[in-house]
N, C-alpha and C positions, 0 to 999 in steps of 0.2 A: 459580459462573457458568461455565458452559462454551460454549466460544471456539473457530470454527471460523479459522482463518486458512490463505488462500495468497495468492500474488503473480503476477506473469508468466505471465498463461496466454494468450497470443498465439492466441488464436482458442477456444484450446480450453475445454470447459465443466463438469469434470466436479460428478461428484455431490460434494454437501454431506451429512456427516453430519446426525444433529439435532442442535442447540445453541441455546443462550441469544440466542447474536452470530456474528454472520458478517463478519469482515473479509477487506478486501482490498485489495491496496496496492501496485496501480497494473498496468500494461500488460495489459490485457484485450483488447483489440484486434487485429485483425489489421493485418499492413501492407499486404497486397496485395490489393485488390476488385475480382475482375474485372479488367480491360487496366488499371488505374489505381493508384498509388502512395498511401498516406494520405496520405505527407508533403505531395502536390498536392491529393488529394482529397478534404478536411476534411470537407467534406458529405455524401459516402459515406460516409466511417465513422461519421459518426454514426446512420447510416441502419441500416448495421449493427450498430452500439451497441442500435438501439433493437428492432432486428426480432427480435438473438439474445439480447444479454444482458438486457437488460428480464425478459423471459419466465425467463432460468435463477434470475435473482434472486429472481424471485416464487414459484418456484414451490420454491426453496429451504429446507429445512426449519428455518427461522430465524427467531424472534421479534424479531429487530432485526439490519440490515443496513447497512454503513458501508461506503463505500469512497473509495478516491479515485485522481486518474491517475497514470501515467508517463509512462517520455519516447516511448513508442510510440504513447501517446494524445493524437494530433493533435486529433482535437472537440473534447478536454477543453477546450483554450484556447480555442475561438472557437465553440464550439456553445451552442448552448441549454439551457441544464440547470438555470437559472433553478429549477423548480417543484422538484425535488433540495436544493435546499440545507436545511442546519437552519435548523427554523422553517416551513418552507412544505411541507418532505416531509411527506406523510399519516402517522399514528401506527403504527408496525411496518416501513410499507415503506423503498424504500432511500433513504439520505443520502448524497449526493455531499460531501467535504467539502474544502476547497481550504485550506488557513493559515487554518484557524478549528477551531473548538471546537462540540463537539456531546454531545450526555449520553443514556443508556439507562436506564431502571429494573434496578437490582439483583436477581440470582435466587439465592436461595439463596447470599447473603452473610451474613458476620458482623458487616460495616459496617452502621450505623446512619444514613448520611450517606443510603440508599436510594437514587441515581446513581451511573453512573461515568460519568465525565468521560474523551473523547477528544478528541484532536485530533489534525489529518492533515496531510500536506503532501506534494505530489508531485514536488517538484523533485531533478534529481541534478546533479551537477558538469557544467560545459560538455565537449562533447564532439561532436565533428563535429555536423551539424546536424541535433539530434532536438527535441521536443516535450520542455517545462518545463526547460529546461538554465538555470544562473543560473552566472556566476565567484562561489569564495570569498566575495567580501567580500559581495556581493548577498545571499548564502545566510546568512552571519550577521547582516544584518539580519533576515530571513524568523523564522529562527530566533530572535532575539532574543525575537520575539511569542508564542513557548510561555510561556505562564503557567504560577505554580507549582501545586502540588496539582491537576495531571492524574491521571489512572490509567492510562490508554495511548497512546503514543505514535505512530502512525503515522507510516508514512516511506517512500517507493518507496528509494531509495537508505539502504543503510546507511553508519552509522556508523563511523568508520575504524577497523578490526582487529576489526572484529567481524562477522562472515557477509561479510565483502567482498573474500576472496581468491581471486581468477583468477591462471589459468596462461595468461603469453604465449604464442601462437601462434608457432611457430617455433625457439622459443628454450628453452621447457621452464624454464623463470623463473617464479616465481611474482611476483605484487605484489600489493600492497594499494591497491583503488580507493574505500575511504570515504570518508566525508565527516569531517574535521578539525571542522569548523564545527557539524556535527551532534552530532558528539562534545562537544563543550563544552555544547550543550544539554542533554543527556543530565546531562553531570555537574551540573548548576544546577538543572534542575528536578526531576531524582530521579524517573521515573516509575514506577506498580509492573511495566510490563510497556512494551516497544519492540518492533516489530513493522513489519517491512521485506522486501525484496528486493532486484531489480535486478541483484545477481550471483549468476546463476544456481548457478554451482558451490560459493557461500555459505550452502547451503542446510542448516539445523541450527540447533541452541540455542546461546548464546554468555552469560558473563555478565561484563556490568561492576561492580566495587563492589557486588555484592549484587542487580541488575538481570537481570532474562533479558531476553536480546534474540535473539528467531526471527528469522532469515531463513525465509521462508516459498513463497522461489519453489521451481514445481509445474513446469518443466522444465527441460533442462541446456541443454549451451554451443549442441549443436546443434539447439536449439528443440524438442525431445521428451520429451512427457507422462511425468515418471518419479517422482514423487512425489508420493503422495495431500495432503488438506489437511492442515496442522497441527494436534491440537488440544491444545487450552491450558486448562488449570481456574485461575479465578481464584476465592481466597478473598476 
């Protein structure tokens, strides 16, 4: 099964290799449209959601298409996206997926189960006032809802100490911005593959207990295209 994966691309579109699955998790979106802010103008971005990225997705060299938002994706929360969801998406095109669970047909697996089971979730830790922010405890309930025997994990925000280390501005400090709560998921449902962003300079393979976990964001601190997609071979 080959797995295209990136994350954070704030406007930009680039090409998709060919693959099985095209993931992508979360901040697609631009913030600024014209004289107007996303964070104010939920309805332009969606407009723009659907003028630019619609068409990059379609036309994407991918047999099955999964994504879900960020915190940069103001429409995700209040737009229309209704006909997106699993179940109502059309067979191949894209799946918008929010703290739910969605399945592809198998390509050239050894698995005999013939799906893989994903599920998505776009929230990151509270943080000045962006799109999908939840405190801690909020997030362990969300999270409580991964079922076990997924196969990949979807997550705008990583998991703490894995792809989620930024350098303070100023200070030349490193920290670690994952998610605690995330991480606990992780260890209880065992997925075969996690698959995040959100910190950009987290960008690489990581592995917990036997788990790889991509960071998959496609630009750095100062918002610039600098790494192509990820791709991932799942057996």
């Amino acid at each position: 099964m080959r797995i295209a994966a990136l994350s954070d691309l704030h406007g930009y579109l680039p090409s998709v290799p060919e693959c099985d699955l095209l993931i992508v998790a979360g901040d697609l979106c631009v913030d600024q449209i014209g004289t107007s802010h996303a964070a104010v103008a939920h309805d332009q971005q969606e407009r723009w959601f659907d003028r630019y990225v619609r068409p990059w997705f379609l036309q994407a060299p991918a047999s099955h298409k999964v994504m879900t938002w960020g915190n940069h994706d103001w429409c995700g929360e209040d737009g229309d996206f209704a006909d997106d969801m699993p179940g109502r998406a059309k067979n191949g095109a894209l799946q918008i997926v929010v703290d739910g669970e969605t399945s592809v047909p198998l390509v050239n697996s050894r698995s005999a189960s013939g799906s893989l089971r994903i599920w998505a979730t776009p929230w990151s830790n509270a943080f000045m006032d962006w799109a999908f922010m939840k405190k801690p405890d909020e997030l362990a309930e969300i999270y409580a809802l991964i079922p076990e025997g997924i196969d990949i994990l979807v997550s705008h925000q990583p998991p703490l100490g894995y792809g989620d280390l930024s350098v303070l501005r100023g200070s030349g400090q490193s920290e670690h911005h994952g998610s605690r709560e995330l991480l606990a998921a992780i260890k209880r449902v065992r997925p075969k593959l996690v698959v995040c962003g959100h910190i950009h300079e987290g960008h690489g393979r990581y592995e917990y207990d036997g788990i790889p976990i991509y960071n998959v964001s496609v630009v750095d601190e100062q918002f610039r295209l600098v790494h192509e997609p990820t791709m991932i071979e799942m057996q």
